[in-house]
N, C-alpha and C positions, 0 to 999 in steps of 0.2 A: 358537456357544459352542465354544470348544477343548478338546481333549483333555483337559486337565491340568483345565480347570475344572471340565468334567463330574465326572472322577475325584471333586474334594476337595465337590463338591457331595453325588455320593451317599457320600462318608464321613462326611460333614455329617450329613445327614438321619440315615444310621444314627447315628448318637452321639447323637443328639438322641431318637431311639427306642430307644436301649437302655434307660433306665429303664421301663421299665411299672408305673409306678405307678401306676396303675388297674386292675390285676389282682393286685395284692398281696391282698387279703382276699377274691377271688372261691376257690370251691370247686368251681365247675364243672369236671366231665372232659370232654377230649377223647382221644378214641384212644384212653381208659386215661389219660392222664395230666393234672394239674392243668396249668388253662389259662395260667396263669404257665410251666408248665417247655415246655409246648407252643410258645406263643408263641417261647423260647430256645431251641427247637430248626428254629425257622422261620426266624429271626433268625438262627442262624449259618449255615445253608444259604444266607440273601440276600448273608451279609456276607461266603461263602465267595467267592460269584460275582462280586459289587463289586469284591473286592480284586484274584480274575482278571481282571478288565476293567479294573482299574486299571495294574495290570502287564505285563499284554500291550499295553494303549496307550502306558505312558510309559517302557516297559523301552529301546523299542528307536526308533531317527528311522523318521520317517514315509517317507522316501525311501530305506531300508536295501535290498535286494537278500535277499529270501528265501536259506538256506543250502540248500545242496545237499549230497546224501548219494550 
């Protein structure tokens, strides 16, 4: 699988998980906080890290020369 595919696959999957609509009328806490606001704070943590690993693979050619400082 290539780069680019990986990428849009797990943007896929997130967009696909961002409704939680099965934790819309749950009341259960976690951490203090309802398991719905919990879960979107898990979720933007994964989708922070997705989006780096999308950027960092398709920002630059895979045969580029690291820069030097």
């Amino acid at each position: 699988m290539t780069r680019g595919r990986l990428a849009a696959l797990g943007l896929l999957v997130l967009f696909l998980l961002h409704n939680d609509l099965w934790w819309w009328r749950d009341a259960t806490l976690v951490g203090g906080l309802p398991i719905g606001l919990a879960y979107h704070v898990l979720f933007c943590l994964v989708t922070a890290a997705v989006l780096a690993f999308a950027a960092s693979r398709l920002s630059a050619p895979g045969d580029a020369a690291p820069c030097e400082r």
